[in-house]
C-alpha positions as CSV (number, residue, x, y, z in Angstrom):
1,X,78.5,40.0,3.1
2,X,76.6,40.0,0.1
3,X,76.8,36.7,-1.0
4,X,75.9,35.3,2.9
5,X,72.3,38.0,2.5
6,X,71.8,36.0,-0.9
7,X,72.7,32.4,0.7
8,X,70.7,33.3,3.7
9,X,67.4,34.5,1.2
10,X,68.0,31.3,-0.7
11,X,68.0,29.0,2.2
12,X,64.3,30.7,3.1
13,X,63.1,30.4,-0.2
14,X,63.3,26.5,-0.2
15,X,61.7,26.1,2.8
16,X,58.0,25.1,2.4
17,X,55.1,27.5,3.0
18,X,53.9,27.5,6.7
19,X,50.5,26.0,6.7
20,X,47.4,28.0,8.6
21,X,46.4,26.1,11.6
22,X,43.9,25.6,13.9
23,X,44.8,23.7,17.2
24,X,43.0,24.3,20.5
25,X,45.7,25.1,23.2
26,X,46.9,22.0,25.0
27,X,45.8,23.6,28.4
28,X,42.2,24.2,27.0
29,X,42.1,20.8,25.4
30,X,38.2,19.1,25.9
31,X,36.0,16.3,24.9
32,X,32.1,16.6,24.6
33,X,29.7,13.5,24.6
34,X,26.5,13.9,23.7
35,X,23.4,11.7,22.7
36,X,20.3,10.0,22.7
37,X,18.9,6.4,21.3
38,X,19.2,7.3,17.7
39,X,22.4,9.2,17.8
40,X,25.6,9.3,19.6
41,X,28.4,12.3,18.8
42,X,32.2,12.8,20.9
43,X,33.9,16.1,19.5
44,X,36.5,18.3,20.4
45,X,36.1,22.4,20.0
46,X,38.9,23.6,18.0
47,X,39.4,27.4,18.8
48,X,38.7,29.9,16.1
49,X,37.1,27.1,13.8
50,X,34.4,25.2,14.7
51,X,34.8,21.3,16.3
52,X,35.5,18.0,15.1
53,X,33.3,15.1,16.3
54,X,32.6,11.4,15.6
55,X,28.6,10.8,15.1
56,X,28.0,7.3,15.6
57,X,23.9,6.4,14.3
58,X,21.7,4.0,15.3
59,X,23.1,1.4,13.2
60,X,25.9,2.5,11.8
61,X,29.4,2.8,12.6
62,X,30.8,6.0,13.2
63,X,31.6,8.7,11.1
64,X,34.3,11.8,11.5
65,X,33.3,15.2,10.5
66,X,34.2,18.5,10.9
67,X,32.3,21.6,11.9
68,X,33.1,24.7,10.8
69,X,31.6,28.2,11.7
70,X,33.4,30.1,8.8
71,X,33.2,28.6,5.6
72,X,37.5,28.0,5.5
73,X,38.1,25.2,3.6
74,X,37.1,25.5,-0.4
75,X,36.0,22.7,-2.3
76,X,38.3,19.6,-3.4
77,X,39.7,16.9,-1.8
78,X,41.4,17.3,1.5
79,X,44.1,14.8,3.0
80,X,43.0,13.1,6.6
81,X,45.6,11.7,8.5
82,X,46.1,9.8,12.1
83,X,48.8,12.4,12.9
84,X,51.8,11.5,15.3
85,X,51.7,13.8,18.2
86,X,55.3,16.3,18.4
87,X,55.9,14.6,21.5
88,X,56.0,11.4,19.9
89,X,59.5,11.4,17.9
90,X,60.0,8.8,15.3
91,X,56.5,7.9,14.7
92,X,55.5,8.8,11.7
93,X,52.0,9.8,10.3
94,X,49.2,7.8,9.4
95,X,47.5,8.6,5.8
96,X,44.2,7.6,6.1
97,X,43.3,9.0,2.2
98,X,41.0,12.0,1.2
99,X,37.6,13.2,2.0
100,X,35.7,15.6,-0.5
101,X,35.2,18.5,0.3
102,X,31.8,20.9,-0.2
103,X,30.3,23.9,1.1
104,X,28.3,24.7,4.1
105,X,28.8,24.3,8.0
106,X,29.7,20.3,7.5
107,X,32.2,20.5,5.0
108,X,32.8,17.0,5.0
109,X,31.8,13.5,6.5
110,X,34.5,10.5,6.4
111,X,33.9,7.6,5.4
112,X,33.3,4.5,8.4
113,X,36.7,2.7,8.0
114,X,38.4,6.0,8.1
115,X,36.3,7.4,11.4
116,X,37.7,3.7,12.8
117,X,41.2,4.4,12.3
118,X,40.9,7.4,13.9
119,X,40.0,6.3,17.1
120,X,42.2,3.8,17.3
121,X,44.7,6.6,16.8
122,X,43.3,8.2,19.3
123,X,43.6,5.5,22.0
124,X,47.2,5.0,21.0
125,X,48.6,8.9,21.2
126,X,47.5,10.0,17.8
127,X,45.9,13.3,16.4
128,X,43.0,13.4,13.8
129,X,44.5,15.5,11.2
130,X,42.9,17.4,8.1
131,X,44.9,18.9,5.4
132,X,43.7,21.4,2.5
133,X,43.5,24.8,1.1
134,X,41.5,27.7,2.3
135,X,38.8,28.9,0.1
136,X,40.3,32.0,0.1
137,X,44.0,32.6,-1.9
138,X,44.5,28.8,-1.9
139,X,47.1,28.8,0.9
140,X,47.7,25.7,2.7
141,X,45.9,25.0,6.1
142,X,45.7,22.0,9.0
143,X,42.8,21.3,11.0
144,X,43.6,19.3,14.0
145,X,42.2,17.5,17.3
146,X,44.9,16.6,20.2
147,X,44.6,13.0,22.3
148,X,44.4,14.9,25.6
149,X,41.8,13.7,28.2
150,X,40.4,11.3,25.4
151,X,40.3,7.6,27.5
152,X,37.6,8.9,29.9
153,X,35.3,10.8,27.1
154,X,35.7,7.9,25.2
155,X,34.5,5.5,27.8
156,X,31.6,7.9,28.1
157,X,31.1,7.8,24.1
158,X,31.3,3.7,24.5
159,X,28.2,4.2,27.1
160,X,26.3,6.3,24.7
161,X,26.5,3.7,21.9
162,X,25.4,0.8,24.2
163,X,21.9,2.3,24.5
164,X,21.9,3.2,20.7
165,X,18.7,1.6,18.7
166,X,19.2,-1.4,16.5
167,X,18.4,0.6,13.7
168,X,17.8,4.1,12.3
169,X,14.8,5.7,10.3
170,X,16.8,5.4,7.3
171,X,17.2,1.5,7.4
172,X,13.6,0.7,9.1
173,X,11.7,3.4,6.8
174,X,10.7,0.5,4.6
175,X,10.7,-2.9,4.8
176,X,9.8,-5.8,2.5
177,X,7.6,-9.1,4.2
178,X,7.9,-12.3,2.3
179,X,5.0,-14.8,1.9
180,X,7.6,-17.8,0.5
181,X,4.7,-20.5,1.2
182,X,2.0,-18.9,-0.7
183,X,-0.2,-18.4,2.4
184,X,-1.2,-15.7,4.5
185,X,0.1,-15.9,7.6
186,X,2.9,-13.6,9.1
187,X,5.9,-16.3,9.7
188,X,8.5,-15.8,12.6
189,X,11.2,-13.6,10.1
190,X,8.0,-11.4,9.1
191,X,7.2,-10.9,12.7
192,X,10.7,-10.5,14.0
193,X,10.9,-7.8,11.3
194,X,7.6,-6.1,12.3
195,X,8.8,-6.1,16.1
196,X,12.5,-4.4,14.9
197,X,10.1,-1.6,13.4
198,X,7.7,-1.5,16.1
199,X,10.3,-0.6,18.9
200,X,11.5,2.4,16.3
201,X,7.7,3.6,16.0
202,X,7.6,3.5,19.8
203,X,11.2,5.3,20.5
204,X,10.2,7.9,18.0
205,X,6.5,8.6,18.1
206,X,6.7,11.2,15.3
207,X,6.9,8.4,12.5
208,X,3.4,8.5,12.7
209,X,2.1,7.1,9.3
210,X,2.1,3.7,7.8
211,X,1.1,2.8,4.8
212,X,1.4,-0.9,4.1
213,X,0.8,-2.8,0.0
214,X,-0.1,-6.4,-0.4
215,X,0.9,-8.4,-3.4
216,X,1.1,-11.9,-5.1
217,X,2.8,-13.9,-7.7
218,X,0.7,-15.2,-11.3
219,X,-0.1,-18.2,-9.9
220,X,-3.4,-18.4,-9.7
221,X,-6.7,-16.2,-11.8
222,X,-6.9,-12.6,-10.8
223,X,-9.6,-12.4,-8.3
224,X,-7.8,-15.2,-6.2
225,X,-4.4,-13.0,-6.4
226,X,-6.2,-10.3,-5.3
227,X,-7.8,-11.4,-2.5
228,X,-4.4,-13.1,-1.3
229,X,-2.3,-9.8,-1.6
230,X,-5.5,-8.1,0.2
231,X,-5.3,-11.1,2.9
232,X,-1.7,-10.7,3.1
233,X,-1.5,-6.9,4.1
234,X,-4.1,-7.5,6.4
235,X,-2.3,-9.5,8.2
236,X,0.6,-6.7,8.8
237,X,-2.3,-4.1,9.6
238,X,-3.6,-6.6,12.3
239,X,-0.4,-6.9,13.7
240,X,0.5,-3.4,14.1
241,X,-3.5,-2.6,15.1
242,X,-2.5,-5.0,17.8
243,X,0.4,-3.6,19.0
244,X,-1.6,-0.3,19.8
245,X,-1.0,1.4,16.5
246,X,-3.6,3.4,15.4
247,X,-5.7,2.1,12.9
248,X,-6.7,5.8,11.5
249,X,-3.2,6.2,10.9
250,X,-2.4,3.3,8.5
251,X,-3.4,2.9,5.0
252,X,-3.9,-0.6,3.3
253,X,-3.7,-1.2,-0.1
254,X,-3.7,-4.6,-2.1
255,X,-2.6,-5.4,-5.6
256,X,-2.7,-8.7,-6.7
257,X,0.1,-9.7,-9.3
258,X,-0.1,-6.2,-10.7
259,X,3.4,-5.4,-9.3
260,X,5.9,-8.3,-9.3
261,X,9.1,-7.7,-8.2
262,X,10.4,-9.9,-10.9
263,X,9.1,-11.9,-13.8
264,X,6.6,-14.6,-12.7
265,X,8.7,-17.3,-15.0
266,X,10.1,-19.2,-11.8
267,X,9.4,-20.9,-8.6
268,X,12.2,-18.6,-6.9
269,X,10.9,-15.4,-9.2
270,X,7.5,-16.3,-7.6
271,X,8.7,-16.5,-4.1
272,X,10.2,-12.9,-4.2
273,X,6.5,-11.8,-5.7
274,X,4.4,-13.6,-2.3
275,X,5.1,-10.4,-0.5
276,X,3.4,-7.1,1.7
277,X,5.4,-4.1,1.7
278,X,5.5,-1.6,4.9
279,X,6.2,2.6,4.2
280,X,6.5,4.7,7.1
281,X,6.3,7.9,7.3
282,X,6.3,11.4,9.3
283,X,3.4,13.4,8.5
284,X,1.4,16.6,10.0
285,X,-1.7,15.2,11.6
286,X,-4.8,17.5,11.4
287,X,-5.9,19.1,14.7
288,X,-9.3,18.4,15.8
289,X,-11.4,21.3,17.4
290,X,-12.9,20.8,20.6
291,X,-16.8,19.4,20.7
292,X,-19.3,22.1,21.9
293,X,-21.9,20.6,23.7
294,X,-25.2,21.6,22.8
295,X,-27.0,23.8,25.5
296,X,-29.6,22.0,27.5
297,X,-33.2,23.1,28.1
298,X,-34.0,20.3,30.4
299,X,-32.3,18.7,34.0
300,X,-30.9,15.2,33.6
301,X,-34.0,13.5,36.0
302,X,-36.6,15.2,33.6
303,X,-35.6,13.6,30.3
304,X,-33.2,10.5,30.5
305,X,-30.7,9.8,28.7
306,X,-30.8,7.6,25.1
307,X,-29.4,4.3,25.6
308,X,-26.1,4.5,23.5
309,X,-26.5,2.6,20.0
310,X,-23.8,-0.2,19.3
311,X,-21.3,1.2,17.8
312,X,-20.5,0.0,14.0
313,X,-17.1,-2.0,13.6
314,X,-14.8,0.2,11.9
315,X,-14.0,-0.3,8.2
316,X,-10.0,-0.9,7.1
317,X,-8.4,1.0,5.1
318,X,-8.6,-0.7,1.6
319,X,-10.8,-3.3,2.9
320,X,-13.1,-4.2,0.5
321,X,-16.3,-7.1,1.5
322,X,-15.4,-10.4,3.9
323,X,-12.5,-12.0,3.3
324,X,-13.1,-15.9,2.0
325,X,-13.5,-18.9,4.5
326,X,-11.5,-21.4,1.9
327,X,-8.0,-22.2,1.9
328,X,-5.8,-20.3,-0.2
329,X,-4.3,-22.2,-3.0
330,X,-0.9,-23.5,-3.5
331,X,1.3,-20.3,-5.1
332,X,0.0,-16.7,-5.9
């Protein structure tokens, strides 16, 4: 009898450690899609943890996260798999690699490639699967979503992303015009560009600030490089004063060939120089107070009104005297 207790106790022994787990019930399985034009996120609440989800940005592929409302997992590298579901004998898992791990309510974001597979998983049966320690004692734990009702919420998720922007903040914030001819004029890329970040400015009216730089190459003497980069970023303030952009809310500098992208010691080197460079920005606006109208001591028929006195064309930002009538030279 004693040497079955100690067989027995052995047997447990050798068995691995059961890993902590959190699973949402199958019954109480659901998928959330939420969104707008710059963002697009499908997750699934997983009881007693927090959620996973898929955030897909305005031009980007999607990324997997989790979401954790206890700080669980401690700090490392965690394994992420495309899990086989128990009912799916013989298929084995997917390893997908690791993700590192931090602190704070998003412990982790994966990388593109790896948010791929896991869809795919998804549509074929498969579970997104995470695999680490807890912060506290070190045991071993598995965080995991379940394919159930996933088709339709990811049909919904594929709607989402059709309506996503080109582009996010991130990748329009600044952008880079070039001049390759030596002239002045915006050609069709330049404008194409400028109407890529015009649509943003108009989806998200709190980038509310521009600030746009003019440059040139060597080419010429410094007052003519000066005047072309001035020429040049005037040329991108026109077109976004045009396009109903405040002109109080850009600033226009120009800087001749003070600034060259790189050295002025080839035709090609000189190209990337010919340029105007566009910033935008999100800043706190000042808040004007309301005019007070000054009391009046007479009626409207007893003293007329002043005829109202042309009013003076505004001066640009960085504009300094009349741009020159002549043709711009060759280069610069």
């Amino acid at each position: 009898m004693r040497q079955r207790y100690l067989v027995f106790l052995s047997l447990f022994a050798s068995l691995p450690a059961m890993a902590i787990t959190f699973q949402t019930r199958l019954e109480k399985v659901e998928w959330k899609v939420e969104g707008d034009k710059f963002e697009c996120r499908l997750s699934q609440p997983i009881t007693d943890f927090g959620a996973g989800e898929f955030v897909r940005r305005a031009g980007e592929q999607a990324t997997f996260r989790l979401k954790a409302r206890e700080r669980w997992m401690g700090a490392g590298s965690a394994t992420l798999l495309a899990a086989a579901a128990p009912w799916q004998p013989g298929r084995g898992d997917i390893n997908l690699g690791v993700v590192s791990v931090g602190g704070g309510e998003v412990p982790f974001n994966s990388s593109q490639q790896q948010a791929g597979r896991l869809l795919t998983g998804l549509l074929e049966g498969r579970s997104p699967l995470v695999r680490h320690r807890t912060l506290q004692g070190g045991d071993a734990m598995e965080v995991r979503l379940l394919p159930v009702k996933f088709n339709q919420a990811y049909q919904d998720y594929l709607a989402c992303t059709a309506k996503l922007l080109p582009v996010n903040f991130d990748q329009i914030r600044h952008l880079q015009l070039g001049f390759p001819g030596g002239g002045v004029e915006l050609d069709d890329m330049a404008r194409a560009k400028l109407e890529i970040m015009l649509d943003f400015i108009k989806a998200d009216p709190s980038v509310n600030h521009i600030e746009i730089d003019g440059h040139s190459d060597n080419s010429g003497n410094r007052l003519t490089n000066r005047d072309l980069s001035r020429r040049r970023a005037l040329a991108v303030f026109d077109y976004f004063k045009a396009n109903g952009f405040p002109e109080a809310q850009m600033v226009m500098r120009f800087h001749g060939e003070r600034y060259p992208l790189a050295p002025n010691n080839s035709s090609a080197n000189r190209a990337k120089n010919r340029r105007a460079t566009v910033q935008l920005s999100r800043v706190e606006l000042p808040v004007e107070a309301p005019a007070t109208a000054p009391a009046s001591t007479t009626t409207p028929a007893e003293t007329p009104a002043p005829a109202a006195a042309p009013a003076e064309a505004p001066i640009k930002p960085g504009v300094q005297g009349a741009a020159p009538k002549s043709q711009s030279p060759a280069g610069s």
